[in-house]
N, C-alpha and C positions, 0 to 999 in steps of 0.2 A: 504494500500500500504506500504509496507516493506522500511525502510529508503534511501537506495539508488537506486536510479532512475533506472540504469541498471535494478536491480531485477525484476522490473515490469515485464519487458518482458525476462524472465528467471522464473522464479518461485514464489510459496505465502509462500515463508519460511519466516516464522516471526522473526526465532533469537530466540524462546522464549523456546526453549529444548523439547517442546512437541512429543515424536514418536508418527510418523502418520504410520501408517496401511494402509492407503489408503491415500497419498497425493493427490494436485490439480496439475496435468501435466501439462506444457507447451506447450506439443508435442504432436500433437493433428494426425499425420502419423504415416506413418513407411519407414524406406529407407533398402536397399539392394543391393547387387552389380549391380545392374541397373543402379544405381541413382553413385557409384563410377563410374563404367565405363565411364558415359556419362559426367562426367566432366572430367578425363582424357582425354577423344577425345576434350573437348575443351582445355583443355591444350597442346595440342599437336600442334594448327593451331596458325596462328596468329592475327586472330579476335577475338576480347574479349568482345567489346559490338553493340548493334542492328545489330546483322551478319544474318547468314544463320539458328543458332538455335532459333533467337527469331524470325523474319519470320517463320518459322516452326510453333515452339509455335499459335501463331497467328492463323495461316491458323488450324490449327487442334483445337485448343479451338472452333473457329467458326464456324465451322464442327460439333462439339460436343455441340454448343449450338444451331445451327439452325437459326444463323444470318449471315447475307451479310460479317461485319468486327469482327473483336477483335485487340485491338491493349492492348502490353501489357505493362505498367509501373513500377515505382521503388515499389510502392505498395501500399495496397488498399484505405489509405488517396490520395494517390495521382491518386487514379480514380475518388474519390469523386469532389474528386477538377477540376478534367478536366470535368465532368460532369457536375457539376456550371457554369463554364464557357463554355461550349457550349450550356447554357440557356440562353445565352444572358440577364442575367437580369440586372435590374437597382436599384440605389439606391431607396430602399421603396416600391420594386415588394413581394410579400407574396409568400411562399412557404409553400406547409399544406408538415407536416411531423410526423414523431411519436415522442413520449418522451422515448420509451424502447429502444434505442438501445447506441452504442458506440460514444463518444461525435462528433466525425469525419466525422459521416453522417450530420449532422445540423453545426457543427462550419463555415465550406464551405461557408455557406451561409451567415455567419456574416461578411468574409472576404470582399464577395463581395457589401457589403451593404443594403443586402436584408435581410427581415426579415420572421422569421422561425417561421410560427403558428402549433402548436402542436395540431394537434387529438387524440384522444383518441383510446386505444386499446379494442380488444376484452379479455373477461376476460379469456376465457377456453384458447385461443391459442398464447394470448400475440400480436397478430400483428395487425395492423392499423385497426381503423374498420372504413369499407365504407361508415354507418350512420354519425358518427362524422365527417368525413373527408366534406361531404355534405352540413353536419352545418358549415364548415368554410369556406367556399366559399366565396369569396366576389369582389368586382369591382378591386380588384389588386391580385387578385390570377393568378401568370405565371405558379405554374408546382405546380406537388404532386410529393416527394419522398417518395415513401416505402422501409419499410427492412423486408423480408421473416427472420422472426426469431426464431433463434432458432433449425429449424428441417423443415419446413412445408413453403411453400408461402403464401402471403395474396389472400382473395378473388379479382383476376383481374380481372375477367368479371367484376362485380359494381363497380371497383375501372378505372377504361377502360372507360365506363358508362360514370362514371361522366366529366372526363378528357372532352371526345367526346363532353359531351353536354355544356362546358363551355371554352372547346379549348383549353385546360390544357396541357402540356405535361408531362410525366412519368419519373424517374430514378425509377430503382428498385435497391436497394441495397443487392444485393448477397452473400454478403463475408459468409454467413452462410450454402447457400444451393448449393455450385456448383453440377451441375445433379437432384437438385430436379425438381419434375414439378407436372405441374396446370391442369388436364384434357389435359394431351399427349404433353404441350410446355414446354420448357426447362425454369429453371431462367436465366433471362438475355435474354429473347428474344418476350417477353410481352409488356412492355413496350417500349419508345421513345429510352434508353438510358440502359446498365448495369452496374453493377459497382461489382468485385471482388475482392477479398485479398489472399493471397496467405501467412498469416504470420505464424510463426508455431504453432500455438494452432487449423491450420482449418485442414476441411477436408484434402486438399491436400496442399501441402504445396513448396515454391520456395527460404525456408528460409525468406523474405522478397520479397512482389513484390506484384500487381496488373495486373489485366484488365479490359478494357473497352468493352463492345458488342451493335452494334447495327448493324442499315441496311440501313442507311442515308448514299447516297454519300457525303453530303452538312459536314455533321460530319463529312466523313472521311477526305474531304480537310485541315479541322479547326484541326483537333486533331494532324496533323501530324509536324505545325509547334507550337504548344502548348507545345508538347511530349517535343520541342530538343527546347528552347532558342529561340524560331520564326522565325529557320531555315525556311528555302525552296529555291529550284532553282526560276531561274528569267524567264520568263515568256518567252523570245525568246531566251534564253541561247542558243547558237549555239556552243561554245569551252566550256570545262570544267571549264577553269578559266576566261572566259570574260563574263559578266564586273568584276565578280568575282566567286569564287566559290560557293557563297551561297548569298542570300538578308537574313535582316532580316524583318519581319515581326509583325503586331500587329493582333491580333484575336480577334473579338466584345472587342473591348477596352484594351486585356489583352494582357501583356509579355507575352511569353513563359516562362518556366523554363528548368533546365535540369533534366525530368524525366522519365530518358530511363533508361530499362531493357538489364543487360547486359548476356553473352552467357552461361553462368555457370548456373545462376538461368534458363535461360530456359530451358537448357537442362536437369536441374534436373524438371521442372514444364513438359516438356514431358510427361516425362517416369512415373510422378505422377498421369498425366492426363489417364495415359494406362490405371492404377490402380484404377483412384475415383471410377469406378462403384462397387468394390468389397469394396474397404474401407467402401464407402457406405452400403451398402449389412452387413456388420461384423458388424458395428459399429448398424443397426437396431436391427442383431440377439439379439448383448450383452444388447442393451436397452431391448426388449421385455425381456431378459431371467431374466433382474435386476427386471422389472417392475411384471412380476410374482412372485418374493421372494417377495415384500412389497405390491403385493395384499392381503387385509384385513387386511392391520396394521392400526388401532386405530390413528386417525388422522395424516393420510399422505396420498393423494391419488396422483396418477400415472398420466403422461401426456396426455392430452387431444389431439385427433389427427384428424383433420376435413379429411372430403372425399374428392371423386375427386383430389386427392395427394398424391405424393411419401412424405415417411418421410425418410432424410439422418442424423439424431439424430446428430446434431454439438453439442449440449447442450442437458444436461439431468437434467432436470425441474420437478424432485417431489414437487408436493404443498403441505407446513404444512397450515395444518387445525384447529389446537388446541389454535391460537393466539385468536378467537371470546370466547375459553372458559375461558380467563384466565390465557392462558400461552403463553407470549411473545415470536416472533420466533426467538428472536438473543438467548432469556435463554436456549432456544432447540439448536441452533448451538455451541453454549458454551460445551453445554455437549455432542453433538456430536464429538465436535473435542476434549475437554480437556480430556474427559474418554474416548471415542470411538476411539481415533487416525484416524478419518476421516473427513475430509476438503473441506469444501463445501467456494462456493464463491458465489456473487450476482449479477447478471446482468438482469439490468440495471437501475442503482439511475435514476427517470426521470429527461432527459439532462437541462430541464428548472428553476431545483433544485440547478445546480452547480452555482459558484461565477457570471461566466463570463454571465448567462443570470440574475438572479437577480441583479447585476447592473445596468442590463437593464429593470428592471421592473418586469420581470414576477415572479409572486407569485404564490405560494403554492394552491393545492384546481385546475390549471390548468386542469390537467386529473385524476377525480377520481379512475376512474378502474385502472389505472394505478399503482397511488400512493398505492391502496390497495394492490395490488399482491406483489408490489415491497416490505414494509413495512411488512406485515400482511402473504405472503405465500408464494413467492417462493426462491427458493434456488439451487444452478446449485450446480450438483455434477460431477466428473471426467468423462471423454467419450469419447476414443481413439481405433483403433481398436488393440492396444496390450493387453488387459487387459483378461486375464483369468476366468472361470466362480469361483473358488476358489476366487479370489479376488474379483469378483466382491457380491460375499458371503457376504465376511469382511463387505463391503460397506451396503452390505442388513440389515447384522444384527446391525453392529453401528446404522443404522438410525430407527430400530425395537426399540433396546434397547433405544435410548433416547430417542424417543416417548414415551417409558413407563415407564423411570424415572422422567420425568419431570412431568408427570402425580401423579408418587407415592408419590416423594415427595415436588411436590408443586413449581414453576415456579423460579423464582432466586433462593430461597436459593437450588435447585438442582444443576442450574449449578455455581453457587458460592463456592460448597463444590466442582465439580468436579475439577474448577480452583483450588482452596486450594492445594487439593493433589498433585494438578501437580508442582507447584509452593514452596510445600515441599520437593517434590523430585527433583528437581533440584538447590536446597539450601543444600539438603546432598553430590552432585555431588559437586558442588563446595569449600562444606567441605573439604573432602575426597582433 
């Protein structure tokens, strides 16, 4: 992470003079006079937040995913978190969840005082696997979160399965795959509860923003004074303002907050939403077209893609394979970006690795498979629908080339000489 905190969510420009050829986007869309127009028409009215565009919003997400609601938020930590809390849980309820994904799916759970047991993933597709999850069942397990990651959903029929037979309820965690689906159902409409992001690295994009999906009336009661501060009208209101304009309210134990979506991002999440299915569509072609240049390159194989599902490519996951022979995979990322000028990032360190849960105890060795992929193979390179097949060339052949430099000459001291150069040449820059 790049020294100031803004950066994060802005770009992985390190400061360090390196030209990249292929940087790591932030901007995971594309906008066009659509997307102006429709904020001008909300600048034009005089409602600006939960009006008539995020109503809209809403009713057509819902439409589009094949559930009863969608209500939509400031964004997609802030689905997660209303998803927690309309699980009712208590302090020392278990929730099995993954370690692969972004710390925002699991920390939720810390806030509420519930504790987050981590299953294990599958190795080929990275997401939860239904045997581990099985194993962690226990006398205080209240729900399973999953997160479809990556490109692809996890197996919900066995994942469904278990729920059923142990009274479980679901969150799926979306923010990856809006429009993907499971054997003909939409994400976000599988399980109990959904959970979307709308930030701009994803599919579609609202600037910043969330939603929630499901088909519970009993949720949509709960969610609506959660959304806004623990608004709600009063139960025999008969005047607008008697006994007042609003009650506040508490929800299974919780404040509301104020995490409403205001009229600008929905009306650009619209006119986005017109779109997902093509961005989708683009964003496959450019994976298949990449994953054809680096078939048969000499340890590095291509993404693994289970049946029965749509794949909408949000992340582009070649596995290095050459860490078992010898050569560590950060010495390969070294020399992919310092000579390659290509920039590859890694997701996801497993969440039970960071400060905030080894405090809490849990140790290392938690989810093996996990820890290997993470460690040992994989590596997310850029995946947006603007990218041209020339560029995405560049991309092929950086990741061709240091696979077979690393190989020629031998694991550090390859990418320690490619750092040299670079790090020469930016010391004559500053000569000069």
């Amino acid at each position: 992470m790049a020294k100031q905190q803004g950066s994060y969510a802005t770009s992985y420009d390190a400061g360090d003079g390196v030209k990249l050829k292929v940087p790591y986007s932030f901007f995971g869309s594309k906008f066009d006079g659509q997307e102006l127009n429709a904020i001008r028409e909300v600048l034009q009215g005089e409602t600006f937040t939960m009006g008539p565009q995020v109503q809209a919003f809403q009713k057509e997400f819902a439409a589009f995913c094949g559930t009863k609601y969608a209500f939509a938020v400031s964004n997609g930590t802030v689905a997660c978190a209303l998803a927690v809390d309309l699980l009712d849980l208590k302090p020392g309820d278990e929730v099995i969840t993954t370690p692969i994904t972004f710390i925002a799916t699991s920390i939720e759970l810390l806030r509420r005082g519930a504790v987050p047991v981590f299953a294990d993933v599958q190795y080929e597709t990275h997401n939860i696997d239904p045997a581990s999850i099985r194993q962690k069942v226990t006398k205080k397990t209240r729900a399973i979160v999953v997160v479809h990651y990556g490109t692809q959903m996890c197996d919900m029929d066995e994942i469904m399965a278990i729920a059923r037979e142990h009274k479980l309820l679901v969150v799926e965690d979306a923010a990856h795959t809006p429009g993907a689906t499971y054997k003909g159902k939409k994400a976000g409409s599988i399980g109990d509860i959904g959970c979307f992001s709308f930030h701009p690295l994803k599919n579609m994009t609202t600037f910043e923003g969330g939603m929630l999906t499901f088909s519970r009336d009993d949720f949509a009661d709960k969610i609506i004074p959660l959304r806004c501060i623990g608004l709600q009208s009063y139960k025999n209101q008969k005047d607008y303002w008697l006994p007042y304009h609003y009650d506040v309210v508490e929800v299974n134990g919780v404040l509301g907050n104020n995490y409403r979506m205001d009229e600008v991002r929905a009306a650009v999440g619209r006119i986005q939403l017109r779109k997902l299915d093509a961005f989708n569509a683009k964003r496959l072609e450019l994976t298949n077209y990449v994953n054809g240049r680096l078939a048969g390159t000499d340890g590095i194989a291509v993404p693994t893609w289970a049946p029965d599902r749509t794949q909408v490519c949000y992340l582009f996951n070649p596995r290095y394979k050459l860490h078992a022979r010898g050569f560590p995979k950060d010495d390969f990322l070294r020399i992919l970006y310092y000579e390659e000028g290509v920039q590859a990032i890694l997701h996801y360190l497993p969440n039970y690795l960071f400060s905030v849960y080894r405090e809490r105890g849990y140790k290392p060795g938690l989810c093996p498979v996990a820890e290997k992929v993470f460690f040992e193979e994989t590596m997310t390179l850029p995946m947006h629908p603007r990218f041209t097949h020339e560029q995405l060339d560049q991309m092929a052949d950086g990741i061709r080339n240091a696979a077979r430099k690393i190989q020629e000459r031998g694991g550090k001291a390859a990418a320690a000489k490619g750092k040299k150069r670079v790090e020469q040449k930016i010391a004559k820059k500053k000569a000069k």
